[in-house]
MOPAC internal coordinates of N, CA, C and O (Angstrom, degrees):
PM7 1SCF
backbone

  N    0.0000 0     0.00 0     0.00 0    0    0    0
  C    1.4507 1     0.00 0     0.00 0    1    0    0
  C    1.5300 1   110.71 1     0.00 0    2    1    0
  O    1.2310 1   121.42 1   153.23 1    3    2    1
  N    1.1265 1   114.89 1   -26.77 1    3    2    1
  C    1.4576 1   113.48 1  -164.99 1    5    3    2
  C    1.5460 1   107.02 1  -100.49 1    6    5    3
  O    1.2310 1   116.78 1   170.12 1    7    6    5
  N    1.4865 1   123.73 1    -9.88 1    7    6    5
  C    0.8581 1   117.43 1   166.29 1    9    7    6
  C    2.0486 1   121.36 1   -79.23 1   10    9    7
  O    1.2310 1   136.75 1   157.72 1   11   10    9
  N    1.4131 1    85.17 1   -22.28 1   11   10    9
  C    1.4808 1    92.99 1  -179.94 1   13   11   10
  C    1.5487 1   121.49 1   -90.39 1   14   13   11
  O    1.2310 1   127.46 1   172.95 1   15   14   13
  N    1.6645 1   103.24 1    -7.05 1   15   14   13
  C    1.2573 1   115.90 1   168.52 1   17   15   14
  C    2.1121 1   109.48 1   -84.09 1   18   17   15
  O    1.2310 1   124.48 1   150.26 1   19   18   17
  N    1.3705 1   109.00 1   -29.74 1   19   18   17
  C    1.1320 1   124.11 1   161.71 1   21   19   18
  C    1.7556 1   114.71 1   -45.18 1   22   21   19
  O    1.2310 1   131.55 1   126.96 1   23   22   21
  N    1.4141 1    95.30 1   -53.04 1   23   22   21
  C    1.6562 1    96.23 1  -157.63 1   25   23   22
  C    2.1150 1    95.29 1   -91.66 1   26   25   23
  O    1.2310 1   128.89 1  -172.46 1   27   26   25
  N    0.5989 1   100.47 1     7.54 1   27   26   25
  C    1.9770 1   108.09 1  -178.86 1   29   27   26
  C    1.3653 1    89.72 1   -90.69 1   30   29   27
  O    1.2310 1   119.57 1    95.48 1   31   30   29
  N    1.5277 1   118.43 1   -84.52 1   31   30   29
  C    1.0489 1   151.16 1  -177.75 1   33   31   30
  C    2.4749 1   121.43 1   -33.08 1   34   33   31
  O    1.2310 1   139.61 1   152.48 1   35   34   33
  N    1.3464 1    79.57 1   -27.52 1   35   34   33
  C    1.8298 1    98.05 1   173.35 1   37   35   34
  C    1.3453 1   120.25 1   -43.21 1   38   37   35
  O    1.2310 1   128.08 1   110.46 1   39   38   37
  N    1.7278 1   102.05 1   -69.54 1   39   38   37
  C    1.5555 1   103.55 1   177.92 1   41   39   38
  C    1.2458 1   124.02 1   -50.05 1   42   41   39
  O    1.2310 1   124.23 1   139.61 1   43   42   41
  N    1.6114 1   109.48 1   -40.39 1   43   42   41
  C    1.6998 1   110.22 1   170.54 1   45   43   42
  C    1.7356 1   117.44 1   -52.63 1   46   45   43
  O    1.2310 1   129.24 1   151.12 1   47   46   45
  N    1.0078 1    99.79 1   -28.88 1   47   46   45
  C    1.5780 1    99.08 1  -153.58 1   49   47   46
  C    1.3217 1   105.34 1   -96.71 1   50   49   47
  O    1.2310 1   125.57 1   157.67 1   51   50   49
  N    1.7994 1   106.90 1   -22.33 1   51   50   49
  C    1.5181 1   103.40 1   140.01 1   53   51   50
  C    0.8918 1   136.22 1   -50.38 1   54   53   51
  O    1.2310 1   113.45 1   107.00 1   55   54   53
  N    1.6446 1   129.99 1   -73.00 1   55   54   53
  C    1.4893 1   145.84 1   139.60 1   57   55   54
  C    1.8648 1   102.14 1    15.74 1   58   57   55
  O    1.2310 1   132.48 1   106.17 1   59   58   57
  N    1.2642 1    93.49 1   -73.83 1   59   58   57
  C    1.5802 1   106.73 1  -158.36 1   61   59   58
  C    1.4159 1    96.43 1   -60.73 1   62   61   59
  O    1.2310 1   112.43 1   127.33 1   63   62   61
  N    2.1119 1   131.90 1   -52.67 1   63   62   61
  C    0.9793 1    97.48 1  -173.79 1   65   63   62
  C    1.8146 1   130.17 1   -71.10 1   66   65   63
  O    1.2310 1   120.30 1   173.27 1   67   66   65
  N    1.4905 1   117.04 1    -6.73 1   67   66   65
  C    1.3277 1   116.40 1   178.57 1   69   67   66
  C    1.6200 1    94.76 1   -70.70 1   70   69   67
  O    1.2310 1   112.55 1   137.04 1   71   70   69
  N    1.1383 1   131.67 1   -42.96 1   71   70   69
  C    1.6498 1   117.82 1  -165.26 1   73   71   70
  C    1.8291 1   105.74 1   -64.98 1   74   73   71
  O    1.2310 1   121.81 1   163.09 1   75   74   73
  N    1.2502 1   114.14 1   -16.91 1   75   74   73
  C    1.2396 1   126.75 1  -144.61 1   77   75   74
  C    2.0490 1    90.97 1   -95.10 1   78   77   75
  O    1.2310 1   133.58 1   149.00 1   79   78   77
  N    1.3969 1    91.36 1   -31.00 1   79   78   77
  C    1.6935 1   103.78 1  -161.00 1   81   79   78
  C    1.7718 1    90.58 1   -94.24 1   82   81   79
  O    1.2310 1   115.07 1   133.25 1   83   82   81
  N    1.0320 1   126.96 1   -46.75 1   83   82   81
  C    2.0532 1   140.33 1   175.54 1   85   83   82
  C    1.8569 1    90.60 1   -39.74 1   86   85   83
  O    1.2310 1   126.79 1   130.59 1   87   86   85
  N    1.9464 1   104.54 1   -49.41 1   87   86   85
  C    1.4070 1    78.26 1  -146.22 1   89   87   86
  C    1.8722 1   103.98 1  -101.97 1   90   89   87
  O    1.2310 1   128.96 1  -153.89 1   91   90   89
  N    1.4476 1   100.35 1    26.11 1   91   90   89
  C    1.6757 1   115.94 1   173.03 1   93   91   90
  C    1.1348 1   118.49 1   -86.17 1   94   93   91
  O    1.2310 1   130.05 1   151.67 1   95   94   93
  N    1.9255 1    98.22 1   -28.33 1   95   94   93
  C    1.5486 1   113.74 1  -175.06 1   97   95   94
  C    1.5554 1    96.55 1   -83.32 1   98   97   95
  O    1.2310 1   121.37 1   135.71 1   99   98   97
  N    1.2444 1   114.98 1   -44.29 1   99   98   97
  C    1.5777 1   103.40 1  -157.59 1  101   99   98
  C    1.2779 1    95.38 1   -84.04 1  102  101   99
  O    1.2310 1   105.82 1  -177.05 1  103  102  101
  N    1.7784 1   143.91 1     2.95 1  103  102  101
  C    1.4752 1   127.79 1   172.18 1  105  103  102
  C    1.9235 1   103.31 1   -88.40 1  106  105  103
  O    1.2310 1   128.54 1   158.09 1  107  106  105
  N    1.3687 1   101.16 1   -21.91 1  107  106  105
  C    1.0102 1   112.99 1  -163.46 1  109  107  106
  C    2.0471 1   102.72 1   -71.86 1  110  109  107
  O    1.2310 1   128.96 1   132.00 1  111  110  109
  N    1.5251 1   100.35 1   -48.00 1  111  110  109
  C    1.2636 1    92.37 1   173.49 1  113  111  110
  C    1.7676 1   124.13 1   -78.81 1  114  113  111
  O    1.2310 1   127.35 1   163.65 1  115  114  113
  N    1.4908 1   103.46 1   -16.35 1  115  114  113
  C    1.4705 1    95.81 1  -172.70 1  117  115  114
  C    2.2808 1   107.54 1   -93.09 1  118  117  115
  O    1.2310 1   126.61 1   177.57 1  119  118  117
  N    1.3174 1   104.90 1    -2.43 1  119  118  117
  C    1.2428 1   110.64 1   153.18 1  121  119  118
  C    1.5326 1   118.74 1   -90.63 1  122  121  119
  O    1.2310 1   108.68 1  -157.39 1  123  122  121
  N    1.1342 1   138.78 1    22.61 1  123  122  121
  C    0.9335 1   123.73 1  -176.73 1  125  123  122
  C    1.6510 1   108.96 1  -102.27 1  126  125  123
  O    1.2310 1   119.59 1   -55.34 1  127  126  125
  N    1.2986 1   118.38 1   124.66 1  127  126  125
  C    1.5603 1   117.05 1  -154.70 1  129  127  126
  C    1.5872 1    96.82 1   -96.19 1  130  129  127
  O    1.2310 1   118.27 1   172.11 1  131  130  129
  N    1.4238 1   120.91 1    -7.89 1  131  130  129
  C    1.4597 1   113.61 1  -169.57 1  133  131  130
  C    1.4749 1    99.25 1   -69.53 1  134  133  131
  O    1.2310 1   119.40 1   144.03 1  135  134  133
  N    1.7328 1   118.74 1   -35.97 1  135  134  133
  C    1.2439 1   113.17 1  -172.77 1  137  135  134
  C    1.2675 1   114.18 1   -55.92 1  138  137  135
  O    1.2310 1   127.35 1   133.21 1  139  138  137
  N    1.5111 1   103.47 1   -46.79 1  139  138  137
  C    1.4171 1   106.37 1  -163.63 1  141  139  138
  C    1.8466 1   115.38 1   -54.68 1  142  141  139
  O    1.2310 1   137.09 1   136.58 1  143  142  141
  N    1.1967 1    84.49 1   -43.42 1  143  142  141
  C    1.4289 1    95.97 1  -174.94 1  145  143  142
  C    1.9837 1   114.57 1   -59.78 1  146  145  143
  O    1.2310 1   129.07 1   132.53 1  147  146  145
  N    1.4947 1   100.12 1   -47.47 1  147  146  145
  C    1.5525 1    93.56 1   175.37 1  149  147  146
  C    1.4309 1    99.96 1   -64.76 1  150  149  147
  O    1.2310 1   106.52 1   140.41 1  151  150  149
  N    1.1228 1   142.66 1   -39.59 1  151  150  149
  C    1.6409 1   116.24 1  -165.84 1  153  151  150
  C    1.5842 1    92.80 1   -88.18 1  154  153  151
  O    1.2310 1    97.20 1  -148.44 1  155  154  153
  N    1.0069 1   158.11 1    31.56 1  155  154  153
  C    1.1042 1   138.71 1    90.61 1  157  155  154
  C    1.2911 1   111.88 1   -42.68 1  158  157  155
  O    1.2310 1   109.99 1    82.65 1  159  158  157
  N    0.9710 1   136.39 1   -97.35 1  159  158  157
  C    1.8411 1   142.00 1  -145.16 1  161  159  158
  C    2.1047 1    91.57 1   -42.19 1  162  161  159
  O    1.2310 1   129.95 1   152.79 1  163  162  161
  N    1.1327 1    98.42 1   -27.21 1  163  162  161
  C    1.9436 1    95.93 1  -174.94 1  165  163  162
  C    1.7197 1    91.95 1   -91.29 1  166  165  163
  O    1.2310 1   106.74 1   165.96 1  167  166  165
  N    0.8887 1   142.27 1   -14.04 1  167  166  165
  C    1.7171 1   131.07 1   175.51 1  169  167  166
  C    1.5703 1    97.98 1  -102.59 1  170  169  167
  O    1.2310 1   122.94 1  -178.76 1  171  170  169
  N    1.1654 1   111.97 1     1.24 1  171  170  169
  C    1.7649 1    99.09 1   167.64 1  173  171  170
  C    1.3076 1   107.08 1   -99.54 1  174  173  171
  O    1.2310 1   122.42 1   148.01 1  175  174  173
  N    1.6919 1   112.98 1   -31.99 1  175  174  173
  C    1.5880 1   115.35 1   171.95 1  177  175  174
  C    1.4365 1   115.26 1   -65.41 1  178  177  175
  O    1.2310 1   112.57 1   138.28 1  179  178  177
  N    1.7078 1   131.63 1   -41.72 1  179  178  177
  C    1.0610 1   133.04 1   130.75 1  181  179  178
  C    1.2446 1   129.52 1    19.44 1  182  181  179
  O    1.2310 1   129.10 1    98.13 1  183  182  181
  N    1.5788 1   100.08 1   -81.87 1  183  182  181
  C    1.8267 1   107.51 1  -164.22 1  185  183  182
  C    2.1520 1    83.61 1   -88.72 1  186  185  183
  O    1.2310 1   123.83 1   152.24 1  187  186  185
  N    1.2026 1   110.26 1   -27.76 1  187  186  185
  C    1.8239 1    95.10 1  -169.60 1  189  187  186
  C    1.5039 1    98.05 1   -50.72 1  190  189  187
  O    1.2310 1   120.88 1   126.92 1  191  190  189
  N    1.5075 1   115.93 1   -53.08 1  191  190  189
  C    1.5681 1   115.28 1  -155.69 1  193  191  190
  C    1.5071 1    94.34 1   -82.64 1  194  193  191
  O    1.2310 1   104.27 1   171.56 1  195  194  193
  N    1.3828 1   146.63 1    -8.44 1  195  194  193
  C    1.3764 1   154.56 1   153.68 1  197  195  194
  C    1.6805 1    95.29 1    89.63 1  198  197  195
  O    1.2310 1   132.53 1  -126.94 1  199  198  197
  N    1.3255 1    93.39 1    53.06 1  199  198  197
  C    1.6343 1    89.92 1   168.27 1  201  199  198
  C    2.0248 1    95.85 1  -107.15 1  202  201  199
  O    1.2310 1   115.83 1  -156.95 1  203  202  201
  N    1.0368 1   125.53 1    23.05 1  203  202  201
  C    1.8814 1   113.24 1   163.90 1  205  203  202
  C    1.9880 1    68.45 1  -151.93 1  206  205  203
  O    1.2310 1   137.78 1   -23.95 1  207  206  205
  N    1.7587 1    83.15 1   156.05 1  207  206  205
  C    1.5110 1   105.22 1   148.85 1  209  207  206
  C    1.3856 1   125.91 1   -68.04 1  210  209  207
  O    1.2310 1   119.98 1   -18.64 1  211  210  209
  N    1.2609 1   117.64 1   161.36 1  211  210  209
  C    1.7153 1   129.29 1   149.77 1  213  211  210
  C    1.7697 1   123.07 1   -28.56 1  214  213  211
  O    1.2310 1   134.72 1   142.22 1  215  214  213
  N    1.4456 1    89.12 1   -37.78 1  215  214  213
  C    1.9414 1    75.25 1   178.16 1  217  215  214
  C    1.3463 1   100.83 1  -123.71 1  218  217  215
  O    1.2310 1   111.52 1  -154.46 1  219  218  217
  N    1.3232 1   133.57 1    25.54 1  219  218  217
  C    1.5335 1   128.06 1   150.88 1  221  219  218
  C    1.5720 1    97.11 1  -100.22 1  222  221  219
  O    1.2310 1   112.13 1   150.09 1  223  222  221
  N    1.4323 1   132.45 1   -29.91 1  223  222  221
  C    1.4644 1   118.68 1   166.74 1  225  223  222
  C    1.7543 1    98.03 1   -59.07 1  226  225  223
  O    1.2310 1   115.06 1   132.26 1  227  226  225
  N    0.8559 1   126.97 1   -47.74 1  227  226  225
  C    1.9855 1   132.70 1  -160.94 1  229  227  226
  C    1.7584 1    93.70 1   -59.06 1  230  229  227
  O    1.2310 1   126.12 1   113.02 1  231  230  229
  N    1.3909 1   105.84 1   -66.98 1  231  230  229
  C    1.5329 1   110.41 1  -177.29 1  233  231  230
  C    1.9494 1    96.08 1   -34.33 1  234  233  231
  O    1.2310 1   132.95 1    93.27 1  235  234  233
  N    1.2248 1    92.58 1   -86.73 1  235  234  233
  C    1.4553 1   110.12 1  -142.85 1  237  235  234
  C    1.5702 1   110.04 1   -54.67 1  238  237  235
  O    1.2310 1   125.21 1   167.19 1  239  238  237
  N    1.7680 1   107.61 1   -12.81 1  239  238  237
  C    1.6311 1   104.42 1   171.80 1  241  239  238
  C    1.5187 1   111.63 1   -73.82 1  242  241  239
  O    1.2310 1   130.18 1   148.98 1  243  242  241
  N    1.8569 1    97.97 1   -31.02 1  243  242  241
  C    1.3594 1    95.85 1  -176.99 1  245  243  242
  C    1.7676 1   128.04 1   -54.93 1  246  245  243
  O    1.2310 1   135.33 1   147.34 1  247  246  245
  N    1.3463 1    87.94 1   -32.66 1  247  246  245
  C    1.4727 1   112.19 1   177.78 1  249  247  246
  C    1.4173 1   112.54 1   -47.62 1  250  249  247
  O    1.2310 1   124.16 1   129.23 1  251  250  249
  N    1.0139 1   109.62 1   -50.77 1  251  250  249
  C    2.0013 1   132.41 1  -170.62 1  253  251  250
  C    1.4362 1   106.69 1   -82.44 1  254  253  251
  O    1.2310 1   124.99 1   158.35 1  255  254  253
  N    1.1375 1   108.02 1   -21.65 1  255  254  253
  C    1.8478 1   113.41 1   172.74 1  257  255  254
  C    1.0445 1    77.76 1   -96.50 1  258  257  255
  O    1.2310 1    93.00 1    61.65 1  259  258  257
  N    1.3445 1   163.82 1  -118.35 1  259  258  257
  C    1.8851 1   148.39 1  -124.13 1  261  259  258
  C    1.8116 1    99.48 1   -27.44 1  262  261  259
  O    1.2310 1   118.38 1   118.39 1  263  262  261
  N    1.3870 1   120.69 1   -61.61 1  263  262  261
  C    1.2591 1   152.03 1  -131.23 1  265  263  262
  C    1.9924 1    69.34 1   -82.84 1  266  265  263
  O    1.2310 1   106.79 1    91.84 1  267  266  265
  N    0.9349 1   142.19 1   -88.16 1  267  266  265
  C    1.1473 1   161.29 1  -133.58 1  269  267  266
  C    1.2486 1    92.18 1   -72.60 1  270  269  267
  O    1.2310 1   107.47 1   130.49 1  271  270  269
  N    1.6322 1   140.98 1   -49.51 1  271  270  269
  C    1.2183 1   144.12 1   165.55 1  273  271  270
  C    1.7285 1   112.70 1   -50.37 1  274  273  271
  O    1.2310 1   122.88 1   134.14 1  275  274  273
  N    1.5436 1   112.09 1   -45.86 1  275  274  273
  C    1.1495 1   107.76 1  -170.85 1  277  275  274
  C    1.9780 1   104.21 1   -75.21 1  278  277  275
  O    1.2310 1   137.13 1   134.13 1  279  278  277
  N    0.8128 1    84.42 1   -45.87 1  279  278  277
  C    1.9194 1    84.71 1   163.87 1  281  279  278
  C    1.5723 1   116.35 1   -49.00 1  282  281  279
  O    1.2310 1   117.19 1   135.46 1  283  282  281
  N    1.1147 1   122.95 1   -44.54 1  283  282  281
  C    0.9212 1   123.79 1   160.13 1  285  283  282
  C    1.9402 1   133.05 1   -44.86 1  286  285  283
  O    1.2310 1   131.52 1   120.40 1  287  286  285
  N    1.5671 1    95.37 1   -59.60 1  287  286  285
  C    1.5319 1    97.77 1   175.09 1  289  287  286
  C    1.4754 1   109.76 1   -61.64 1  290  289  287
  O    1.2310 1   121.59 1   132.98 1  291  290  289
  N    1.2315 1   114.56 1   -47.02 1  291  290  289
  C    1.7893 1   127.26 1  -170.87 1  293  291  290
  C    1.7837 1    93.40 1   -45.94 1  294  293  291
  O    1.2310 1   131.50 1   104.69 1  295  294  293
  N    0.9334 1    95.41 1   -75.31 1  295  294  293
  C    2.0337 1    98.91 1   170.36 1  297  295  294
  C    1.4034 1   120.45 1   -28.87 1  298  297  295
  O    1.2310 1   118.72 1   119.99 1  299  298  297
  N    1.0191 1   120.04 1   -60.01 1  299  298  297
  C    1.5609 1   125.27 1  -158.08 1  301  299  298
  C    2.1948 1    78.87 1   -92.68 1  302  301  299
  O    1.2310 1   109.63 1   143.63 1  303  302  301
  N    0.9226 1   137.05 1   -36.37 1  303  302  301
  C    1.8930 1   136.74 1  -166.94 1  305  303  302
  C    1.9425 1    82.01 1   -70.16 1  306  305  303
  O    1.2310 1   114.28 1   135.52 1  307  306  305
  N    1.3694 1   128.44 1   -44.48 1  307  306  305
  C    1.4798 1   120.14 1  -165.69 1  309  307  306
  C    1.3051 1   107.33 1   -79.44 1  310  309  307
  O    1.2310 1   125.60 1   153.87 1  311  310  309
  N    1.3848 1   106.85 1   -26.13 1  311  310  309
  C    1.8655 1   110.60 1  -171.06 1  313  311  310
  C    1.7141 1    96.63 1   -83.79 1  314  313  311
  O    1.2310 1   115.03 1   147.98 1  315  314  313
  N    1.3278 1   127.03 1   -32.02 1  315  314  313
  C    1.5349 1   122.97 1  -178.21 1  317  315  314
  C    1.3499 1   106.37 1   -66.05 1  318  317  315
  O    1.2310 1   116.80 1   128.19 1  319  318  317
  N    1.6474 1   123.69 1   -51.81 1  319  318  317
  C    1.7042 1   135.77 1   169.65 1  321  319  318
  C    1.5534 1   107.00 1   -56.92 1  322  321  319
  O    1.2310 1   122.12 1   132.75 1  323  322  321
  N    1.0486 1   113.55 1   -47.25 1  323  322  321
  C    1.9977 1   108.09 1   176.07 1  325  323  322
  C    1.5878 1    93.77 1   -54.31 1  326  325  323
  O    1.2310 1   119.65 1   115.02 1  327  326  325
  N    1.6401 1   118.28 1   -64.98 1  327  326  325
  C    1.8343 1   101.47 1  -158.39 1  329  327  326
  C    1.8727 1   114.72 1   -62.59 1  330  329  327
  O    1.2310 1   133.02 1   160.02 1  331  330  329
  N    1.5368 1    92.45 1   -19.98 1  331  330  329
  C    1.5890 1    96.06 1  -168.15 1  333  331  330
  C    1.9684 1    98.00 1   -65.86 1  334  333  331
  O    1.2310 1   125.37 1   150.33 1  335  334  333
  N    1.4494 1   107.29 1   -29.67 1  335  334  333
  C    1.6220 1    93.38 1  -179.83 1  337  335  334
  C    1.1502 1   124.43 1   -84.39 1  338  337  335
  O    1.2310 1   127.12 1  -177.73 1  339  338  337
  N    1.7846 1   103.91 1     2.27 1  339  338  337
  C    1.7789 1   102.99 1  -157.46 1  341  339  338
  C    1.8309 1    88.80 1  -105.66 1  342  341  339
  O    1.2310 1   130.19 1   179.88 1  343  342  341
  N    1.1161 1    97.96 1    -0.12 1  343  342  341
  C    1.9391 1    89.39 1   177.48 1  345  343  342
  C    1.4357 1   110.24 1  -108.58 1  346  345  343
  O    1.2310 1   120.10 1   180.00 1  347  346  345

């Protein structure tokens, strides 16, 4: 029985590991703080050479500080779930 529950059961468990691997890549790139940080350092060059105004530089840093906070919690929310399994 369990072998035939094996062979039913395959394609899913394929399935599951590609969704599983899509969504390692996409945490992997949307934690990544280096980005955040260079498009800052390019929206400060931005407003230097005065290609955006003062409050489309204000908006859009604000934006990247949310972005930078939420990277933040996601980090410290995975490090609380990592210790909760390691005890």
């Amino acid at each position: 029985m369990f072998i035939v529950d094996d062979i039913l059961l395959s394609p899913f468990k394929g399935l599951m590991f590609v969704f599983k691997e899509i969504h390692k890549e996409v945490m992997k790139e949307f934690c990544d703080e280096e980005k955040v940080y260079e498009e800052l350092r390019r929206l400060q060059y931005l407003l230097d050479i005065g290609e955006i105004s003062e409050k489309m530089y204000e908006r859009m840093e604000n934006t990247l500080i949310e972005r930078l906070q939420e990277i933040e919690e996601y980090k410290e929310q995975m490090e609380e779930e990592s210790d909760e399994y390691s005890e």
